[in-house]
Structure formats: C-alpha cells, structure tokens
N, C-alpha and C positions, 0 to 999 in steps of 0.2 A: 447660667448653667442650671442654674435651682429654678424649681416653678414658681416658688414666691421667697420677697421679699422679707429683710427683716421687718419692714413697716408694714406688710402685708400679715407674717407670721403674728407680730407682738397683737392686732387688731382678732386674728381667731383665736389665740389663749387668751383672750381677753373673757372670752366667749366658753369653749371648749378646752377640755382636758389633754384629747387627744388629737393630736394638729397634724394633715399630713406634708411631710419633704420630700419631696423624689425628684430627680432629673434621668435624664433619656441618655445613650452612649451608640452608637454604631458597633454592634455584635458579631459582625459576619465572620469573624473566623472561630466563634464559639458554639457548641453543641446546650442544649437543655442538659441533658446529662454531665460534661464537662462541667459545668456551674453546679448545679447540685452537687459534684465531687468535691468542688473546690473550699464548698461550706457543708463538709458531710457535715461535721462534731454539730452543728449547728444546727442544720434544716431537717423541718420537719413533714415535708409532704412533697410530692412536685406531681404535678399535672398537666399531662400533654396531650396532643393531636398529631398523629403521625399515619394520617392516610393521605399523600397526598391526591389523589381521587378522589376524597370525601369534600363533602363545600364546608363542612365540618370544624375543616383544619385552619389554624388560626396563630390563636395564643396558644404557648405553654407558661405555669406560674409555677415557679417556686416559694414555698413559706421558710423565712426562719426565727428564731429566737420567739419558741410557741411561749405563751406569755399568760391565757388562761382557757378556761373550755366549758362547755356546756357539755355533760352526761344527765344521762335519766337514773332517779335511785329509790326505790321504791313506789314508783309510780308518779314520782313529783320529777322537777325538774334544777338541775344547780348549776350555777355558774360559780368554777372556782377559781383563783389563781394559781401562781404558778408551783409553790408550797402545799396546795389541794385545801388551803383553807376555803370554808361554802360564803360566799360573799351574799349572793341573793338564792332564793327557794322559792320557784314557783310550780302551779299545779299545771300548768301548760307551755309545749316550747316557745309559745308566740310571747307569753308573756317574758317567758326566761330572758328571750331573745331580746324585748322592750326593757326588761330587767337590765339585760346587760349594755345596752347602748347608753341607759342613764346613768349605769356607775361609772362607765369609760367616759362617756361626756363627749362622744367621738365627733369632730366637724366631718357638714355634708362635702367639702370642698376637697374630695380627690381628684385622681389626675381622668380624663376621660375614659379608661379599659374599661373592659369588660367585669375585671375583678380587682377593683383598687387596695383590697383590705376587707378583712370581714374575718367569716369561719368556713373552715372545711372539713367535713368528716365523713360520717354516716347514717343512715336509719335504718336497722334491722328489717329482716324481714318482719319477725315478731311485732316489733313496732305498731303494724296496722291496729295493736288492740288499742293507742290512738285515740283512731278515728273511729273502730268498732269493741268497743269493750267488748263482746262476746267471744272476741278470738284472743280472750289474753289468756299466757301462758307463764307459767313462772321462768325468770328469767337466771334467778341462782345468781354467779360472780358477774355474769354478762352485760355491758350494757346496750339496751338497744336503740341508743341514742348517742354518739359522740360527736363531737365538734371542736375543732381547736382554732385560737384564734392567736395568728404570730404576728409580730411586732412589725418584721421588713415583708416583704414582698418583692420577689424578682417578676416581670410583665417581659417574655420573650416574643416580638410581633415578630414572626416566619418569613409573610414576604416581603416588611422590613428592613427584616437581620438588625431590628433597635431593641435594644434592652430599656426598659424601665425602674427604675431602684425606687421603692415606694418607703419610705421610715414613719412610722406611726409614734410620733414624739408626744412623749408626757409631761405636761407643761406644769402638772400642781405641785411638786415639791422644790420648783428655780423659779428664776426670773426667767421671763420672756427671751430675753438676749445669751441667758447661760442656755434654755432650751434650744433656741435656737443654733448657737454655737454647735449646741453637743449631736441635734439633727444632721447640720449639714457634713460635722464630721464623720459621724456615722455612713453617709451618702459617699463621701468622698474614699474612704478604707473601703467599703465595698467595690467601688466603680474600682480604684486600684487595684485590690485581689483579682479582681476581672479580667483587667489588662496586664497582666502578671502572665507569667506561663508555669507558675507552681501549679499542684495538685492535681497532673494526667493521672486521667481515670486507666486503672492497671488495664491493658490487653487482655480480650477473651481468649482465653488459647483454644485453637481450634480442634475438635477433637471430631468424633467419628460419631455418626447421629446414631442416637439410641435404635435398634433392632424394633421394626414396630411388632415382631410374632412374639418378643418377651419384654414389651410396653408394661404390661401391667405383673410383670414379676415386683415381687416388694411392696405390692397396690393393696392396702385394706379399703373394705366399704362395709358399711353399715347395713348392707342386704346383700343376705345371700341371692343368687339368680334366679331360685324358687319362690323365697322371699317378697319378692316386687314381683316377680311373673303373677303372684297371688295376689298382690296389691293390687296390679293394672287389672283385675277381672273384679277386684271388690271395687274399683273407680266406676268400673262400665255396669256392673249394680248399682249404684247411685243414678249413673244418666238414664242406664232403662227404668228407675222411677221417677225420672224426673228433676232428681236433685238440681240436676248443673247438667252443660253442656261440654264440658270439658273440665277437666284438672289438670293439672301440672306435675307430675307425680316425679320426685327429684332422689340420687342416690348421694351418698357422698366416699371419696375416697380421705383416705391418708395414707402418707411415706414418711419415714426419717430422711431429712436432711443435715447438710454439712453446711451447704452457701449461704454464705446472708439477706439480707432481702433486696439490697441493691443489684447483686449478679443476678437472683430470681427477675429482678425487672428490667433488666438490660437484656438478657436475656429472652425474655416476654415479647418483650418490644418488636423482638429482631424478628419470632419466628412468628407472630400473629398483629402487625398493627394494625389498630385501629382508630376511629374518631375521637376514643376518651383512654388513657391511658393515664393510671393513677398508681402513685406509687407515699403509703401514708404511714406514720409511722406514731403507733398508741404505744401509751407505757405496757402495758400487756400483750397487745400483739401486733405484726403487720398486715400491709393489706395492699394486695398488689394486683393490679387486675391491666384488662385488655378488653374493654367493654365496647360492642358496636353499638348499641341502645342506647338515646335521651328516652330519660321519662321525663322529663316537663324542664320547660326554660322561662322562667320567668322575668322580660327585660325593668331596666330603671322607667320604662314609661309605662310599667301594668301591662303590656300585652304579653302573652301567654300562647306557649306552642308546644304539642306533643306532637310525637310521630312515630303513631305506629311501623312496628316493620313485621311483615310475616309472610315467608314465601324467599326460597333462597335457593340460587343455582351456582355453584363454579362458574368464574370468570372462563367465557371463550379466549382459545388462542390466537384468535383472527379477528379481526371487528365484524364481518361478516358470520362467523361461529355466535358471537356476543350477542347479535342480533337474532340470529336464530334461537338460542336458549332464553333473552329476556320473552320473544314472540309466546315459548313453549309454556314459560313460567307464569305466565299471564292469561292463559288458556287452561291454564289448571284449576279446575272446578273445583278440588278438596280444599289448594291451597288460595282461592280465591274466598270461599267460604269462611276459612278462619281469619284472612285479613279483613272479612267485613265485620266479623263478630269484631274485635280488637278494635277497630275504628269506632262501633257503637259505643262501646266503653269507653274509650276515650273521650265522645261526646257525652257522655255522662259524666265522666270524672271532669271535667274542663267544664261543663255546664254547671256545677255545684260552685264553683266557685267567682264562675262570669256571671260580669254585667248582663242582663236579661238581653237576649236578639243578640248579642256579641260575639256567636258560637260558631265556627263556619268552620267546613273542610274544604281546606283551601286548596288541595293538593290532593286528588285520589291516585291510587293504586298506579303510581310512577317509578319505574325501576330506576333504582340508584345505583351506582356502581362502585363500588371499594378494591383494591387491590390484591385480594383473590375472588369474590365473593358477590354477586348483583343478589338484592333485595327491593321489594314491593316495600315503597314507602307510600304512607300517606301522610299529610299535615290537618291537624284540626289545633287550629287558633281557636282566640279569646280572649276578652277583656276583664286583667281583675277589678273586681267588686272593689268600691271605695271603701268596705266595712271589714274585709280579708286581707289576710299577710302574707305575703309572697309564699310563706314557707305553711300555711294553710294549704296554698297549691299542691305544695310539693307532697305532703301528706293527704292531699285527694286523691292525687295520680297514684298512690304507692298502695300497695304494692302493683305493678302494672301487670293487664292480663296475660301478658307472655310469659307470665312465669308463677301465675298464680291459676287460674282460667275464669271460668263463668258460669254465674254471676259467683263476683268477687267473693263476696263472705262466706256464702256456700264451700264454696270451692278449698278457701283456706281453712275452713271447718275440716273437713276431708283429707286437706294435707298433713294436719296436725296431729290427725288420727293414725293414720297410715304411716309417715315418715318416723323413725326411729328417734330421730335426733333434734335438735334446733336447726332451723338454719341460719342461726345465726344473721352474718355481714350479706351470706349471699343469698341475692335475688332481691337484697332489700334496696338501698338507692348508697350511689356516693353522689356527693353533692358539695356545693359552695353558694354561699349565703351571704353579699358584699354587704359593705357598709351602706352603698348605695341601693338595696334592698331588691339587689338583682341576684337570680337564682340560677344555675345551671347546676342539672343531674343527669347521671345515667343509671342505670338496672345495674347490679352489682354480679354479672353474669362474666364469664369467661377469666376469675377472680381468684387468686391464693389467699389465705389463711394463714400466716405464718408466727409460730406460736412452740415456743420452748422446743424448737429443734425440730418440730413437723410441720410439714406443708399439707393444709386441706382445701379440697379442690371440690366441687361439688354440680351436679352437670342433671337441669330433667326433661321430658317427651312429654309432649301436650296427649292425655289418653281421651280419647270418643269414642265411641258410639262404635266404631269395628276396627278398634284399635287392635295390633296382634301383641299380646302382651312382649316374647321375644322381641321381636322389633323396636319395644320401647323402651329395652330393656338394654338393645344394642344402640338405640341412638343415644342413650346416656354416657356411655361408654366412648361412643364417636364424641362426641361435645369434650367427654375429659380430656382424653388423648392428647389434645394439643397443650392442655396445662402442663398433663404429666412429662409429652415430649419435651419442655420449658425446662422441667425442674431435672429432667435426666441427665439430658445437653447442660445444663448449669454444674449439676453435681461431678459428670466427666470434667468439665471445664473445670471445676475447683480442684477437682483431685490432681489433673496434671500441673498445675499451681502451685500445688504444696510440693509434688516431685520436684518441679524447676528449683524449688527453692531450696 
C-alpha cells in the first residue's frame, strides 16, 4: 500500500529529516472540493484545473497542516516556522529557498507528480523590484512574497479518479520505526476520512443571478471615470515619446462581503473555469482566483515553457461558427501585433535565464480553445541554465507583459505613477515550487482579495498608441464583472442560507 518500506524508510532517515510516505486510493466518487471540505480546519490552499478543453487540466492538489513559510520582510527574505519564529534570513529567495531545503533536510525521493511537496504562494506584482530595484516601492504591512510549505499533500490525477496522500515525515526527534509508524498512520486517517462519507460540502442554494444593469451597485474603485480617462491620455503621452509601447493601465474595485472564501471559490469555479484555479489561504488574507494564464513552468528536468496568450474571441455555437471566429481572430492585424510584441518578451524573459541556443518558439500564434473563450497561444521553450534556480525563472518571466506592457520596466515605472494603489497579489504570479525543484505559475489575473470582510477584485486594458481612453476604461469594467458576478451570486447564495436556517 505504502511506496516504501520500513527497510527502505529507516535507509533515507538515515540520510534526510524529512522522509516522504504516500500511497495512491481510487477516487472516483470524490470531487477536489469534497476533500478540501472534509479537512477544511486543516487545509491550507487547493489548486485545480477545471477546463476540460484545456490540455491544461490534469492535477488538482490539496495542502494541509501548513508547517512553515517563506515571506520577504524588509527587503530580505525568512523562512519561519509554524509559531512565526525566523529560522534562516536571507538577502535572496533563491537562497532562502536553499536556506530552507537544508534545515528541513528534505529527501529527493517523492512519489513521481507533478507536485510532490514543496511551497505555494505568491509574488506580488511589486515584487519585480527583485529583479529591478528601480521599481521598488514601499511595501508597508504587505508582503510581496509569500509561500507556505504543508506537511501532507492530497495529488487528485482527473483522468485517473486516483488520489495520492503524500505525508512529509520528520524523522529528527524518534526512531526510525516510531517515524515510520506515526507516517503510515497518518497516511492511513487520511485515506479513511476519504472513504468516509462525513463532511458534504453544504448546497449552493440557488438563487436569481445578480441584475448585470445594477452589477456594480455597492462597487468602489480607486478611479473615478475621469480619473483613468486622464490616466489612458497621460499613458499615450509616454508612447508618443517614445517611453513604451504599451502599458497596462489597471483600476481596482471593492465590496463588503458576508461569504467566506471557500463559497467565493466554489462559486468562482462554477461561473468562470479555467486552466489554474486557486484557492489559498494567508494568516492576513485570502486569495482566490480563476486564472487562464501560465507565466512560466519550469519542469524537474530544467526545461522551461511560457505561453503567451493575446487575442480572444467567444467560443462559436457551432464548430463551423468556432471555425469562423478563430479564421476572424487570426486575421486581426491589431490583435496579431500585440501577440507578436508578447512573444518577443517572452523570448527575452526565457532567454535570461536559458542555456545559450536553447530558446525556441515552438508553437506560433495557434488558437486554443477553452469552454467559453478561444485565445491565440504561442509556446516559447528553454533550457535552464545549470548556474539558475527554477524560481530565478519564475522571477525573469514576472511580472508578464499582459499585464504589465513594454518594455517591462518602462512600463511599470508608469504603472506605479499612474495607479492609485498597490497592486498588490494581482497581476503578480501564484505559483508552486516542489521539492523536486519543479515550478508551475500563473498571472494572478481574474483573482479576489479577501481581507477583513471585503473582497478586491482588480481588472486593466493594454493602452497604445490610439487607444480610446473610454474603451479602456470599459474593458476594465468588463474583465471585473465576472468577479463581481462571483461574489454577488455567492452573497445572494449565503443570504438565503442564513434564512433556511
């Protein structure tokens, strides 16, 4: 049942601190959500793929019993435990990151996933000051760097229906055989909670979809409409000198809520899925998004993959309609122009950190199709550099030009000026960092905030060169809408919840 042995276990505490036990079960009559319900008091993030038209979709993981973390705190970097005492302090996450593997003393020997165990969190947008000190900003209580690293790991394989129970056992303070004991029972109370039929996740109750002509009743944002109309004409002053060729000029909203963050992301799920769906949960606030964008994947053998996307049409209601609109979408000169800029970035960002001649677009300007939504993807691979850290990558690609524009630092020079506010979690990266020093992220885009009772949503328009400032001003607006439609639908849904009861 177990992947190793006690004579196999006793031989890597011999070695390593931290030893993994997992074994696999048959899942199929269980939901990712169902399991996250069943160890709510417990778990601390779950991460899913729920297009199934995406090639995307795969794994979803569950983390629980978060055990310590990496945040940034004055420009340095700590790994603390679970009490928030600072065990190590370094001046870079890579090292933090090297910091933290050697106090955990973690063996390379997990189960084969994708994500056997590691960390999950985020990188601010702010964060880029990084890799560009010129764009640092003060940061105040925020941090722009969190990561948590949990003890068990649920691995749900979709066209399996197998579950994986991963237990990250700490061998320094027993014997071998007491470690080992207390691993597989651990393994075994989970697999049984599993196959249990305690903890159904309560019914959405179904209610009447929010009114989209009074969507944004109760909606504050940080710019008035004149506001950013002035912004988007002070951005196209920059490009008529020459600054940058685009920015990203972004608004943000807030609402008081009542739901918690698990109805905001059940509900999320339901009215926008997509490739990356992440639902995390920081002592300060949550974070709950519905992201179509990787910004970079970095696998356990160093190769390395972005994929731009820019250029998007509504799914046809015919295959013959579908075919017509990808023809239309790809004949589009404007939006053919900004997927080319994006792809060059990407071969710059991926090029900083590849092996030399490693660099290739493997994949040009091919519509993908998601379940409402076709987008112009491209792939541009890469091989990492034997001197670079996975999460070096991940801090090349970030922040990505979809949401920042070009040339990068320009650009977020001008965002910082212009926007009101921070932005915080969004537009910056969610991401996971395995033990096995494999990376997957996405752009922190189609995302809630949730934070002492309000939900912030924040949504921006790429401005150029004969951008209409209104129009950009409306597509920010269109991009919130579906968050704000999320948290409406959730709050009607809780309200008639507390009536039932």
């Amino acid at each position: 049942m177990f992947n190793m042995t006690i004579e196999a276990f006793r031989k890597e505490a011999e070695k390593y601190q931290k030893v993994p036990v997992s074994a696999s079960v048959i899942a199929d009559t269980k939901t990712p959500i169902q399991l996250f319900y069943m160890f709510d008091d417990d778990a601390s993030f779950i991460l899913e793929s729920k297009d199934p038209a995406s090639p995307w979709s795969n794994y979803s993981f569950i983390g629980l019993s978060p055990g310590y973390a990496i945040t940034d705190h004055h420009g340095r970097f700590q790994f603390k435990d679970r009490a928030g005492n600072v065990l190590t302090d370094d001046e870079t996450f890579e090292k933090a990151w090297k910091s933290a593997l050697n106090y955990l003393s973690v063996s390379p020997n997990g189960p084969d996933i994708p994500f056997p165990g590691g960390a999950v969190g985020y990188v601010s947008f702010e964060g880029y000051h990084y890799e560009e000190p010129a764009t640092r900003v003060e940061s105040g209580e925020e941090h722009d760097v969190a990561m948590i690293f949990c003890e068990t790991i649920l691995a749900y394989h979709h066209s399996k229906e197998e579950l994986t129970v991963i237990h990250w056992q700490d061998t320094s303070q027993q014997s071998a055989e007491k470690a080992y004991a207390q691993s597989t029972a651990k393994v075994e109370e989970v697999i049984k909670t599993i196959q249990s039929e305690q903890a159904r996740p309560p019914s959405l109750v179904p209610v009447a979809s929010p009114e989209q002509n009074t969507l944004f009743d109760g909606v504050r944002s940080n710019f008035t409409k004149t506001a950013f109309m002035e912004a988007v004409e002070k951005v196209k002053t920059y490009i008529a000198q020459g600054d940058v060729f685009q920015t990203v000029l972004s608004q943000r909203f807030e609402l008081p809520v009542q739901s918690d963050g698990l109805t905001l992301y059940r509900v999320l799920r339901k009215v926008n899925p997509s490739p990356y769906l992440y639902y995390i949960r920081f002592h300060d606030q949550e974070v709950i998004g519905s992201s179509p964008e990787r910004l970079i994947k970095v696998d356990a053998d160093r190769s390395l993959e972005v994929h731009p996307i820019a250029g998007t049409r509504k799914r046809g209601r015919t295959d013959e309609e579908d075919q017509m609109l990808a023809k239309e979408l790809l004949a589009d000169e404007k939006e053919r122009a900004e997927h080319l800029m994006l792809v060059d970035l990407a071969r710059n960002d991926v090029g900083r950190v590849s092996e030399y001649g490693s660099v290739n677009v493997s994949s040009f300007m091919k519509i993908s199709y998601f379940s409402y939504v076709m987008h112009i993807i491209s792939k541009v691979t890469g091989k990492l550099s034997e001197d670079k850290h996975p999460f070096e990558a991940l801090f090349a690609a970030h922040p990505a030009g979809t949401v920042s524009g070009a040339p990068k630092v320009r650009a977020v020079e001008i965002i910082q000026e212009l926007e009101k506010t921070r932005r915080g979690v969004y537009s910056g990266a969610i991401a996971y960092c395995g033990f096995n020093d494999a990376v997957d992220s996405c752009i922190a885009i189609r995302t809630i905030i949730l934070k002492n009772k309000t939900a912030y949503i924040q949504a921006g328009a790429g401005v150029v060169q004969d951008s209409d400032p209104e129009s950009e001003w409306l597509e920010t607006r269109n991009k919130a809408s579906a968050l704000i439609y999320a948290i409406k639908t959730a709050e009607e849904s809780f309200s008639e919840e507390v009536l039932k009861r």
